[in-house]
C-alpha positions as a printed NumPy array, in Angstrom:
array([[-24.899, -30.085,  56.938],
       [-23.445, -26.971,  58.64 ],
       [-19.755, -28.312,  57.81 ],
       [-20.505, -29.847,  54.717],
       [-21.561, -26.08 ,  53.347],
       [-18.005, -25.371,  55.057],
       [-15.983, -27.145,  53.16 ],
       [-18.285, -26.95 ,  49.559],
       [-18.232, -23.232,  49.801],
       [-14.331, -22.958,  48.906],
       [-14.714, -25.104,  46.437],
       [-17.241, -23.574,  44.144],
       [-15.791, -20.278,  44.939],
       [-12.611, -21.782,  43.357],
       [-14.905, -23.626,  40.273],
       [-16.061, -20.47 ,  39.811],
       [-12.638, -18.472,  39.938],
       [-11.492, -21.463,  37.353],
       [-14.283, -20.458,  34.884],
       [-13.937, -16.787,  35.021],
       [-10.15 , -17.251,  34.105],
       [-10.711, -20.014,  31.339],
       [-13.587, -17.29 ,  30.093],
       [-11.175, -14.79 ,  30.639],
       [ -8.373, -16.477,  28.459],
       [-10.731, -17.195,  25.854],
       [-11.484, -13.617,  25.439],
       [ -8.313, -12.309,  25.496],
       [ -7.409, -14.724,  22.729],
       [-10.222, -14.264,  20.539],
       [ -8.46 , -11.694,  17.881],
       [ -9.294,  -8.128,  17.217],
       [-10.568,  -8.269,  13.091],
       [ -9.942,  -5.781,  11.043],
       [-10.752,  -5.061,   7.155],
       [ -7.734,  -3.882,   5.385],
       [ -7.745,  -3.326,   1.611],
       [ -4.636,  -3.179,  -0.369],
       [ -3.367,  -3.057,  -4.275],
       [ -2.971,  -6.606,  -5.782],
       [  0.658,  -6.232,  -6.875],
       [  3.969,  -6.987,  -5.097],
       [  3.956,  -3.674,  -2.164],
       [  0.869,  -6.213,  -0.679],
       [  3.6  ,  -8.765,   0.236],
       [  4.065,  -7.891,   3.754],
       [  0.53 ,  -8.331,   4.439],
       [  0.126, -11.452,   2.641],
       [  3.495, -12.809,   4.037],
       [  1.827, -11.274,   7.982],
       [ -0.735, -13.196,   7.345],
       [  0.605, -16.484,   6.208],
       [  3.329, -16.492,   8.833],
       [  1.316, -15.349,  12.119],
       [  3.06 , -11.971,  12.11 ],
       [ -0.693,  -9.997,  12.676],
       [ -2.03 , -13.263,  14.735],
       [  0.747, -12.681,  17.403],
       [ -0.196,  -9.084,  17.552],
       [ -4.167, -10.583,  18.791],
       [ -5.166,  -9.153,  15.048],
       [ -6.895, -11.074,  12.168],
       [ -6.999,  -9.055,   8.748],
       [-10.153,  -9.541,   6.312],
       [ -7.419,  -8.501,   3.012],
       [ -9.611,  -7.153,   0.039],
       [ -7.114,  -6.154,  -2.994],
       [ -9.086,  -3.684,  -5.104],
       [ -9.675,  -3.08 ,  -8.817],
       [ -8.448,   0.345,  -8.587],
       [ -8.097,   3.829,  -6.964],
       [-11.913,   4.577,  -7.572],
       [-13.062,   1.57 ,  -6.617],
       [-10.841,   1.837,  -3.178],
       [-12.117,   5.606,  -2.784],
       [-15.277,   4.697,  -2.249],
       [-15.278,   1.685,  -0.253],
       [-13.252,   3.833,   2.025],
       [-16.197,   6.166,   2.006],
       [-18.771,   3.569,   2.631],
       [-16.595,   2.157,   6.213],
       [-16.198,  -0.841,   4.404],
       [-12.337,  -0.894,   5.768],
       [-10.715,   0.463,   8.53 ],
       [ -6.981,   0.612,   6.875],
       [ -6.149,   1.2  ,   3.647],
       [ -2.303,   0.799,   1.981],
       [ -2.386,   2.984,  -1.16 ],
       [ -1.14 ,   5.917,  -2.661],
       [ -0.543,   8.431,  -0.445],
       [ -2.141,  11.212,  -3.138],
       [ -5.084,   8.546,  -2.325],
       [ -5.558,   9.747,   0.882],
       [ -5.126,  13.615,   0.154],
       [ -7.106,  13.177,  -2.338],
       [-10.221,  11.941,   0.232],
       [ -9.023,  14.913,   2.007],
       [ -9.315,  17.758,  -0.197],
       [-11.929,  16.778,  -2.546],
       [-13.963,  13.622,  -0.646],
       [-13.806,  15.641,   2.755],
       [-12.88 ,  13.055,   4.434],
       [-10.997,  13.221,   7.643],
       [ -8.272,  10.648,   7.129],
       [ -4.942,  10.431,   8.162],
       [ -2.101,   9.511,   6.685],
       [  0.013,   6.888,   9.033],
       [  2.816,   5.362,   7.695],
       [  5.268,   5.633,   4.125],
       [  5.85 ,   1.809,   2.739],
       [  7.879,   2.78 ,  -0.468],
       [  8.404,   5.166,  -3.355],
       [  6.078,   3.959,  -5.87 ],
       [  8.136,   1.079,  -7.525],
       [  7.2  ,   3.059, -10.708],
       [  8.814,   2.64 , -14.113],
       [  7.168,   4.556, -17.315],
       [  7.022,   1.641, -19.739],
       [  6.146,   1.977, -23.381],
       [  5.873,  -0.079, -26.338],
       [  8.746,  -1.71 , -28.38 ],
       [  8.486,   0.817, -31.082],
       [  8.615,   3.781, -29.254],
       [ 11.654,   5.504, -28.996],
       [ 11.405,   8.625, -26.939],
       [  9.125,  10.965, -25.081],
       [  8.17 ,  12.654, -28.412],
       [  7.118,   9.278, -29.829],
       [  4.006,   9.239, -27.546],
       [  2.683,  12.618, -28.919],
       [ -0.71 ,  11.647, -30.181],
       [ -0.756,   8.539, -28.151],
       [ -3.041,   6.241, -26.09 ],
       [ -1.413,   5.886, -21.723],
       [ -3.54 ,   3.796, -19.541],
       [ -3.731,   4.812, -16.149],
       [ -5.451,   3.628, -12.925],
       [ -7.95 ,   6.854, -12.703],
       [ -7.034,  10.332, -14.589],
       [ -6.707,  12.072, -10.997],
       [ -4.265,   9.443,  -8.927],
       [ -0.874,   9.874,  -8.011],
       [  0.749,   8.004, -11.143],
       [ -1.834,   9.838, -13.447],
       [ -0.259,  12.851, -11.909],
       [  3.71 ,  11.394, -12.337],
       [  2.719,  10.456, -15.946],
       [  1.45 ,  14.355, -16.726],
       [  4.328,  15.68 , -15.076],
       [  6.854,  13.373, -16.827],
       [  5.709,  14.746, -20.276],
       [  5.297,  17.858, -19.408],
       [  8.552,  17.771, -18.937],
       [  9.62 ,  16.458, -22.258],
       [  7.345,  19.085, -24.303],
       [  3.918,  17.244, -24.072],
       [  0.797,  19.15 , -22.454],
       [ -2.186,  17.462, -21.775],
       [ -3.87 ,  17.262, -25.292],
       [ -1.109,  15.725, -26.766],
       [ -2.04 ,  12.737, -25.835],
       [ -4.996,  10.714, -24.65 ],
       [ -5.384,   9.323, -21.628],
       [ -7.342,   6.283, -20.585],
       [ -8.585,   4.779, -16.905],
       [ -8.55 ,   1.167, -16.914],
       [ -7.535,   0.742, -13.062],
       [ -4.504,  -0.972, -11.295],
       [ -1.595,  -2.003, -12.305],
       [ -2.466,  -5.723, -13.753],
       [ -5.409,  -4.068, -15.978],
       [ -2.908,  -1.292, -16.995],
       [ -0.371,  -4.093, -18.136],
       [ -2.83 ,  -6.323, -19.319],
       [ -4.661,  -3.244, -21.872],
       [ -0.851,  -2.827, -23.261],
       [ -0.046,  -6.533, -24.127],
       [ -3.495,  -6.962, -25.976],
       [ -3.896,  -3.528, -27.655],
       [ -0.482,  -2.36 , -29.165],
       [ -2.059,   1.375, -29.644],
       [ -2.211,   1.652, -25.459],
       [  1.459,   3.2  , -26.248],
       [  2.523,   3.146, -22.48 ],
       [  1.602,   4.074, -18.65 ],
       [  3.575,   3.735, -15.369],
       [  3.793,   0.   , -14.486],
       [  5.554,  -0.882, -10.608],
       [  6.119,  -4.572,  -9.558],
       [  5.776,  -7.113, -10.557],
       [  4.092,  -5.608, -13.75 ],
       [  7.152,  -3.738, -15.207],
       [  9.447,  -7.395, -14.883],
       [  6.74 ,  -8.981, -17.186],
       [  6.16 ,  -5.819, -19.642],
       [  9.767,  -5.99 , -19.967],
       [  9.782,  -9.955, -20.841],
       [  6.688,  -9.216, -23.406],
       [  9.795,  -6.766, -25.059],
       [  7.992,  -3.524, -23.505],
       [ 10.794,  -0.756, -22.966],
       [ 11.475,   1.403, -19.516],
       [ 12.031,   5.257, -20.008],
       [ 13.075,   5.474, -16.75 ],
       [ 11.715,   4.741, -13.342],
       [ 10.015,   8.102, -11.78 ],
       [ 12.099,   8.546,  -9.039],
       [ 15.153,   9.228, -11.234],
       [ 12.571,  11.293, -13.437],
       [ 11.08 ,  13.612, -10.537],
       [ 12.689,  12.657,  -7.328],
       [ 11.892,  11.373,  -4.268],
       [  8.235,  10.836,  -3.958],
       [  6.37 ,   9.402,  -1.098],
       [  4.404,   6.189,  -2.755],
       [  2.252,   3.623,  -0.843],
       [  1.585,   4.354,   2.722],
       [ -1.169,   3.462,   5.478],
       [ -3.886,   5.501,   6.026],
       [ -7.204,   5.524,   8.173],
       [-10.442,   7.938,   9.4  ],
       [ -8.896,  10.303,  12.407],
       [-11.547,   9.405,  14.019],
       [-10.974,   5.507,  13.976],
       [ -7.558,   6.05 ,  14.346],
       [ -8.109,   7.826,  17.909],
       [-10.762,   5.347,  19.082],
       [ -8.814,   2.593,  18.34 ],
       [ -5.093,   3.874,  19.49 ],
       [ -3.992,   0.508,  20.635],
       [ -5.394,  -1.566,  17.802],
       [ -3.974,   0.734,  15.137],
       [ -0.43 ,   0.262,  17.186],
       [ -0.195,  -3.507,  17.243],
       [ -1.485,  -3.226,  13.498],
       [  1.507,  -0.953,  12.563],
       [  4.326,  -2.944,  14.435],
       [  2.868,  -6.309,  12.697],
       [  3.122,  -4.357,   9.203],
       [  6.616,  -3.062,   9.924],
       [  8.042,  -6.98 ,  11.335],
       [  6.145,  -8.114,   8.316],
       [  8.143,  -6.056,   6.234],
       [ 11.048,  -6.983,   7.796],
       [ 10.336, -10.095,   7.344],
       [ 10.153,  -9.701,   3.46 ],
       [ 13.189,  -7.42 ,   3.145],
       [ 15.074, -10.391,   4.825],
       [ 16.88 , -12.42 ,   2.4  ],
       [ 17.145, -15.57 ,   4.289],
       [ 13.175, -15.752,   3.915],
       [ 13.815, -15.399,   0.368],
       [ 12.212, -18.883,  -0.664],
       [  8.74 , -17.983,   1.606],
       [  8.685, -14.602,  -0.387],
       [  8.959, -15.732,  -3.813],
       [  6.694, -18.537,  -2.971],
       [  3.734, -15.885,  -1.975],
       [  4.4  , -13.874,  -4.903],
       [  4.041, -16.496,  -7.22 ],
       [  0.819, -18.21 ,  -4.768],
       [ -1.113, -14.846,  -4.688],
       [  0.312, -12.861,  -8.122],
       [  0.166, -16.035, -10.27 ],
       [  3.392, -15.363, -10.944],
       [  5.952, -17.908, -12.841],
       [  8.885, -18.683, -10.865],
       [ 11.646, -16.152, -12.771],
       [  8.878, -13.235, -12.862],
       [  8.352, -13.736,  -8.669],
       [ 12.62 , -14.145,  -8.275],
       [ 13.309, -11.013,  -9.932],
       [ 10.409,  -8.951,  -8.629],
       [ 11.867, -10.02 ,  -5.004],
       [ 15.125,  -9.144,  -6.101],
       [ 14.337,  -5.652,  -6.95 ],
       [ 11.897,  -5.267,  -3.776],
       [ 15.001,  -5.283,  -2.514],
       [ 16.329,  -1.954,  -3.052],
       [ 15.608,   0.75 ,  -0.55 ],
       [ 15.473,   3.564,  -3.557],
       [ 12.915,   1.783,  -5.575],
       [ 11.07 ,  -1.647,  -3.466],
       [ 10.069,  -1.083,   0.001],
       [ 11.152,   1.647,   2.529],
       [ 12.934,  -0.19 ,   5.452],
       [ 10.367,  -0.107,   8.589],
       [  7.967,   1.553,   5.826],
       [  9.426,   4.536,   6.797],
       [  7.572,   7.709,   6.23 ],
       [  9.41 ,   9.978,   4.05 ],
       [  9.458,  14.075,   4.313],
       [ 11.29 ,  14.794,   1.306],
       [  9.316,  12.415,  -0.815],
       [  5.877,  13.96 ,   0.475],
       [  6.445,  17.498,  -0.074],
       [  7.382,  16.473,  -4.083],
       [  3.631,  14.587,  -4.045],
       [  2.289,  17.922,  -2.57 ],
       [  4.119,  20.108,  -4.68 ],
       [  2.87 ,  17.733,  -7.84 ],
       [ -0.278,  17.696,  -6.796],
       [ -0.874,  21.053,  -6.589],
       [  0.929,  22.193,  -9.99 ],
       [ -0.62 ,  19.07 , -12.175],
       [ -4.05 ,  18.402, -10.452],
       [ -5.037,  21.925,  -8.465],
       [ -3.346,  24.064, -11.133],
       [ -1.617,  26.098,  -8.362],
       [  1.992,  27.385,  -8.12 ],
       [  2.412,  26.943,  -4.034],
       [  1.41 ,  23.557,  -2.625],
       [ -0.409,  22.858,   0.692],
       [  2.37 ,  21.445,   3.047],
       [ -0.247,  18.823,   4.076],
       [  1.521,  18.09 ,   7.358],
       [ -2.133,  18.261,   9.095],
       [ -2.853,  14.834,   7.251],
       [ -0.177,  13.293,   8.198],
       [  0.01 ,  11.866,  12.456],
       [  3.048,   9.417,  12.665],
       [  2.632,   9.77 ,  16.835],
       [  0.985,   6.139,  16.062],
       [  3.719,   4.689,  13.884],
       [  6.237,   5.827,  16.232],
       [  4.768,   4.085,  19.126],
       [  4.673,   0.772,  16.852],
       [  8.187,   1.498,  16.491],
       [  8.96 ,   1.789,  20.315],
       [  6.947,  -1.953,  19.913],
       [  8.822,  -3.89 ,  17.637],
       [ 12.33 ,  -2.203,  18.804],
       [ 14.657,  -0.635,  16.357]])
């Protein structure tokens, strides 16, 4: 019995060594989840294409994607933990900064707004929209903001016009093609290819109407953020190979095909949107790039339009790209 125990003793120590790895290798597989909530337009590409093509999974990440109504509606499911990332409007997160004190931080650019200020057929000019309806997401987001400022700047004060909420980008485009007095609003992509096709009219994308401007970004709670170092890392160098991914054009054919899968998009609509996501001045920022210039213009905007205040908060205490730029040192430049 003696030197049967002899022998049977290295074995189950080795059964046993065999399970711990297996349970081991299980764990390590099993996928960190995280709730992200993006925008349901064309800057969520990268995350749908991350998703579909096993960018995240490779990373050990699995994203719960909610695509909100609007910039409210985001606020305050932000508020309630109901995500841990959010890509939005960076005036999004100052905004939960300086008037929903909360302690988030901005992490990452992702582009400059894809904004165009589209208006009905029969208006002309600027001037034409003086006693006008513009739909806008919420009166006190970013593009509400570019909207004042681009009037203001062609002779219109706030009074001149009426504005109205009616949320992202697909319900702003979708209250001008059924009610011909909604005169206009700022439309991005894919929204301004099909106002254009319904014979809506550009006067002018933002950028070349107030300069660089620091558009969608990444942004979480500090406080997450510093808990979950590593997580947030691997999350931000799948984001930046997904949009690589997209801004490649031989995967052309897999981008148009998720534009037109999760935009209902028609074919043409999905091939020219791609087309113009294409452009580093008006689709995505390569690497989703954060961009100095562009954020100081959102904080000096914000603070003339929305705080009524002649110097703007630098804001460079929201901002902590220490985590993008060790996602960077992950994917390799």
């Amino acid at each position: 019995m003696a030197r049967h125990w002899q022998f049977a003793r290295p074995a189950f120590s080795s059964l046993v060594l065999v399970i711990g790895l297996f349970a081991a290798t299980a764990q390590a597989a099993d996928p960190t989840v995280l709730q992200v909530n993006a925008f349901p337009n064309a800057k969520a590409l990268p995350l749908h294409a991350g998703i579909a093509k096993g960018i995240f999974e490779r990373r050990g990440l699995k994203l719960e994607l909610e695509l909100t109504e609007g910039a409210t509606a985001q606020r305050q499911g932000f508020a309630a933990g109901k995500y841990q990332i959010v890509h939005s409007a960076i005036d999004n997160a100052v905004y939960n900064i300086e008037v929903g004190k909360l302690d988030n931080v901005i992490l990452s650019g992702g582009d400059q707004g894809m904004n165009e200020f589209f208006v009905q057929g029969d208006v002309k000019s600027f001037a034409d929209l003086r006693g006008r309806v513009l739909v806008v997401d919420a009166t006190n987001t970013a593009y509400a903001l570019q909207l004042k400022k681009i009037l203001a700047q062609h002779g219109l004060k706030e009074g001149d016009y009426t504005i109205k909420p009616v949320g992202a980008g697909v319900f702003r485009l979708k209250a001008m093609m059924e009610d011909k007095t909604n005169a206009g609003g700022i439309l991005n992509l894919p929204f301004t290819v099909q106002a254009e096709q319904a014979g809506m009219k550009s006067l002018g994308r933002t950028t070349d109407l107030l300069g660089a401007y620091q558009g969608a970004g990444a942004y979480a709670m500090r406080t997450w953020a510093e808990k979950n170092r590593d997580t947030l890392e691997r999350y931000l160098a799948a984001y930046i190979e997904s949009v690589r991914f997209v801004r490649e054009p031989a995967n052309n054919g897999d981008s148009i095909a998720l534009l037109m899968a999760k935009l209902s998009l028609p074919r043409n609509v999905a091939e020219r949107t791609y087309e113009l996501l294409q452009d580093p001045n008006f689709g995505f920022t390569p690497d989703a790039k954060f961009l100095p210039d562009g954020y100081r213009n959102l904080m000096a905007l914000r603070a003339e339009v929305e705080n009524k205040q002649a110097v703007s908060n630098s804001g460079e205490r929201y901002v902590d790209l220490s985590y993008y730029n060790n996602a960077m040192k992950l994917v390799g430049r």
